[in-house]
N, C-alpha and C positions, 0 to 999 in steps of 0.2 A: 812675468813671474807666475809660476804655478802657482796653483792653491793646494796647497795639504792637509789643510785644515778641516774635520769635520764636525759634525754636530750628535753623540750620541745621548738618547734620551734627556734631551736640554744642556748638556753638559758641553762645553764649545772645547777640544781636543786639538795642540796646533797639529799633531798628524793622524793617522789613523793606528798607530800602532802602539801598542801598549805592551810594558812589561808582563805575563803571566806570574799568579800568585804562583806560589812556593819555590819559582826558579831565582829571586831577584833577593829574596827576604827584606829587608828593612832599606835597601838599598845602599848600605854602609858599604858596602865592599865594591861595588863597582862606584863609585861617587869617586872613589880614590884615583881613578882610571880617567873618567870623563865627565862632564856635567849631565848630570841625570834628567834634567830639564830638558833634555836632548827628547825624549820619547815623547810620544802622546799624553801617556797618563804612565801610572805604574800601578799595578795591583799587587799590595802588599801582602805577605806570607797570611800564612791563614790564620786568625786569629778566634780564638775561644772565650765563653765570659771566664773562664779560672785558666789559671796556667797548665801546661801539659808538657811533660817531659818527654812525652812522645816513645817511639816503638824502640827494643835493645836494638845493637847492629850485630851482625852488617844492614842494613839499611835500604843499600842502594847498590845494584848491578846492572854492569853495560852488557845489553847481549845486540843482536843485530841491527843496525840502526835505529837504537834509539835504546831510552834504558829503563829499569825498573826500581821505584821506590816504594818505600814500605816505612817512611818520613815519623808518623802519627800526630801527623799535626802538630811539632813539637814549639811553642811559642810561648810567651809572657804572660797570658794573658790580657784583655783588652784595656782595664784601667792603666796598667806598665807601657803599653803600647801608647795609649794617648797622653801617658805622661812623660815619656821616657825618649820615642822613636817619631812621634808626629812631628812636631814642633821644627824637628830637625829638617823632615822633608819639607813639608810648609815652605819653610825657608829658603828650599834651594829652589822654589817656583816651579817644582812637578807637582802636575795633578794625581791627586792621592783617591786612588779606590780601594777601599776596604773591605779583604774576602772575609766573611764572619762564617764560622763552622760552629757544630753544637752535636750534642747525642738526644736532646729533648728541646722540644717544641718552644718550651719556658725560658731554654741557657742561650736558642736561637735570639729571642725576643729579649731578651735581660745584653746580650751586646750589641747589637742592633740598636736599642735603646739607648745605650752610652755613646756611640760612635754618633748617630743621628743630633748630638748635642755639641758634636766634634768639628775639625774646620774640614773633613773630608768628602771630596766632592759628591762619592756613590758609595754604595753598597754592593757588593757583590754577596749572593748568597748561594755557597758549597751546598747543594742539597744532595751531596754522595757519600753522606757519613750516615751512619747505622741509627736507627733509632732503638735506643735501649729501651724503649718502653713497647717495642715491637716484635721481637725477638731478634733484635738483630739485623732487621733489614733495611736498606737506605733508604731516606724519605725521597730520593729522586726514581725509586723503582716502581710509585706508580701513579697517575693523574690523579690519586686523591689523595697520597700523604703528600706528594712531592705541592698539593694545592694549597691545604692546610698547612704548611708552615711557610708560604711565602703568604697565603694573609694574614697569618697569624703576623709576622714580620711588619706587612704591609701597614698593617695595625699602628705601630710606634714607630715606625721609621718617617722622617721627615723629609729624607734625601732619596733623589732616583736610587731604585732598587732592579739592579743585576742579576739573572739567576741563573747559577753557573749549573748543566745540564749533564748526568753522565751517560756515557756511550752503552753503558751495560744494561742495557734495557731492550723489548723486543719492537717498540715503537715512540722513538723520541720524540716522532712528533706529537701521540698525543700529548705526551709530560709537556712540551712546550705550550700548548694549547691552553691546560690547566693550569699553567703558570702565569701564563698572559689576563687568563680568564679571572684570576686568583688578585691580580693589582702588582702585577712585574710592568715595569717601564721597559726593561730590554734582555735578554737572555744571550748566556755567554759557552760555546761548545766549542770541542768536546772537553771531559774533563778527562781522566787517564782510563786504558783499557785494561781491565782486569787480567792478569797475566803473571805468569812464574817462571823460573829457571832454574837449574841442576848441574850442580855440582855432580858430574857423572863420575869423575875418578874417588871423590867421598861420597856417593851418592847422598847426598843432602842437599836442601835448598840452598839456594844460594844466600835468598835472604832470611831474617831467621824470625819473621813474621811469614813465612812458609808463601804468599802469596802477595802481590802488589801491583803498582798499576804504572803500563807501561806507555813513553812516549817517546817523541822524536820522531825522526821522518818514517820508520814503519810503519804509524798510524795515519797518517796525510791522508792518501785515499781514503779513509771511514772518514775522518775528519772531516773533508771537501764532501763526500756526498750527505752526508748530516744534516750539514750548514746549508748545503742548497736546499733539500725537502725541508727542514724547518724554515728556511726565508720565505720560502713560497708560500706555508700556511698559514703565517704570521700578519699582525699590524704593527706589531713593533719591532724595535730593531733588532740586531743580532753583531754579537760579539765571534767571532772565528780564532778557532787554533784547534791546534796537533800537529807538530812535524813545519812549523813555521823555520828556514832556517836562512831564508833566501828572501831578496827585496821581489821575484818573479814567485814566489811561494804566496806571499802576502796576496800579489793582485792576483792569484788564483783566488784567494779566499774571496776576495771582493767580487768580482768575477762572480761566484757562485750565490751572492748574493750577503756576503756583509757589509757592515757599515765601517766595522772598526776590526782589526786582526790583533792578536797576542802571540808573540813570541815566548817559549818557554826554556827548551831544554839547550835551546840553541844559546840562551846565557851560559850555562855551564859548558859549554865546546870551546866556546870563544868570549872572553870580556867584553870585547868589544863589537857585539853580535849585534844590538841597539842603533847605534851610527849606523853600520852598518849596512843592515837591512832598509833600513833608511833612504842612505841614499842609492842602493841598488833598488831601492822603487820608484824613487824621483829620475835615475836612470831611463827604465820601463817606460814611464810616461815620457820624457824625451822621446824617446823612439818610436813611441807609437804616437806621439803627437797630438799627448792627452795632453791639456792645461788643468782640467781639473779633475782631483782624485776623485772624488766622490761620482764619476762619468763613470767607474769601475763597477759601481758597486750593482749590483741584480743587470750584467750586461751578457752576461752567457746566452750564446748564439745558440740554438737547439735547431735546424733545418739551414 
């Protein structure tokens, strides 16, 4: 019997592959298809301490391998979430990581605060949303905002803390460095690439947040080299995705140096994307004659 099973920042995973936030949402729709227990863990839609209606549509546009949303974190709220949507996953014996977003430092630390009281296993922390006390600018764009609100975080959280990394920066490793440095247990990349498309016959955006962030297998490459220069400068672990949509995608990630890989956009192509990739990774390791997954992970050959 293989082992699938890993270990990220204390957290015991029976595989290594986990649902990405905002592709899975509360996991109700695909549960109807298969047992959601099936993945590693799931990392639930992004949640806010207040509710958010999120951005007008259109929303969301496919352009070349892969697609663009412009979503705005449209969710419940996090007391609705742990009253309403927890309880139900709990139940079906997936483990539950919770992505927490915020516009200030205080809304980061106020649902961090409630979830960390919660039965969920981790925290993940979106540091790609804008700080409105900043002018605008994402606390993941530099090693010292993106520091401060992961101790700020660090602070009230009880539970391993995740910090989900974005690509739009000119060197991720620092930000990972400062995140590490800050009281992160493991760091999760990439998150989407800043990116837009046009409506050339109305010349108009396509979306109508004029700009959004794009995934799917376009971004794989940035993704895979991210993940290797942040594994290498790291002591703690690292979560992988972008353009995950194949069980030989996944142990590229691993490969390059993660512990644990997230599938995203590949839920919305296929329902049944999860199983899946799955078992085209327990495939992989047949054939190459791994018994154990975690033999993948920081195994990339350079000479």
């Amino acid at each position: 019997m293989k082992n699938m099973s890993v270990e990220l920042c204390g957290v015991k995973l029976k595989s290594p592959l986990i649902a990405a936030s905002g592709t899975f949402g509360f996991g109700r729709e695909y549960d109807e298809f298969y047992n959601i227990s099936a993945w590693g863990a799931i990392s639930v839609k992004g949640l806010t301490d207040e509710p958010r209606v999120g951005n007008p549509p259109p929303r969301i546009a496919e352009t070349a391998s892969g697609i663009l949303n412009s979503v705005g974190l449209q969710n419940p709220g996090v007391d609705a979430f742990i009253r309403d949507e927890l309880p139900r996953l709990v139940a079906t014996g997936v483990t539950v990581i919770a992505n927490v977003a915020g516009s200030t430092v205080e809304s980061y630390t106020e649902a961090a605060r409630k979830l960390s009281d919660s039965p969920v296993a981790m925290i993940e922390l979106n540091i790609s949303c804008p700080n409105v006390r900043q002018g605008g600018a994402q606390f993941g764009a530099s090693p010292e905002e993106a520091a401060r609100v992961t101790s700020a975080v660090r602070g009230v959280c009880s539970r391993p803390l995740m910090v989900k990394l974005s690509p739009n920066v000119t060197d991720i490793t620092a930000i990972a460095r400062a995140v590490q440095d800050a009281g992160a247990d493991a760091v999760s990349l990439i998150n989407t690439v800043a990116g837009m498309a046009i409506d050339a016959r109305a010349r108009r955006p396509a979306l109508a947040n004029i700009t959004g962030g794009l995934s799917g297998p376009a971004i794989k490459p940035v993704a895979l080299r991210m993940v290797w220069q942040t594994a290498k400068c790291l002591r703690i672990p690292v979560a992988g995705m972008g353009g995950v949509m194949t069980g030989t995608d996944a142990a590229e990630f691993m490969i390059a140096g993660a512990t644990a890989v997230m599938a995203g956009t590949a839920n919305i192509t296929d329902v049944m994307a999860g199983p899946r990739i799955l078992r085209e990774l327990e495939e992989f390791l047949d054939e190459n004659g791994i018994e154990d997954v975690n033999e993948l992970t920081g195994s990339l050959i350079l000479n």
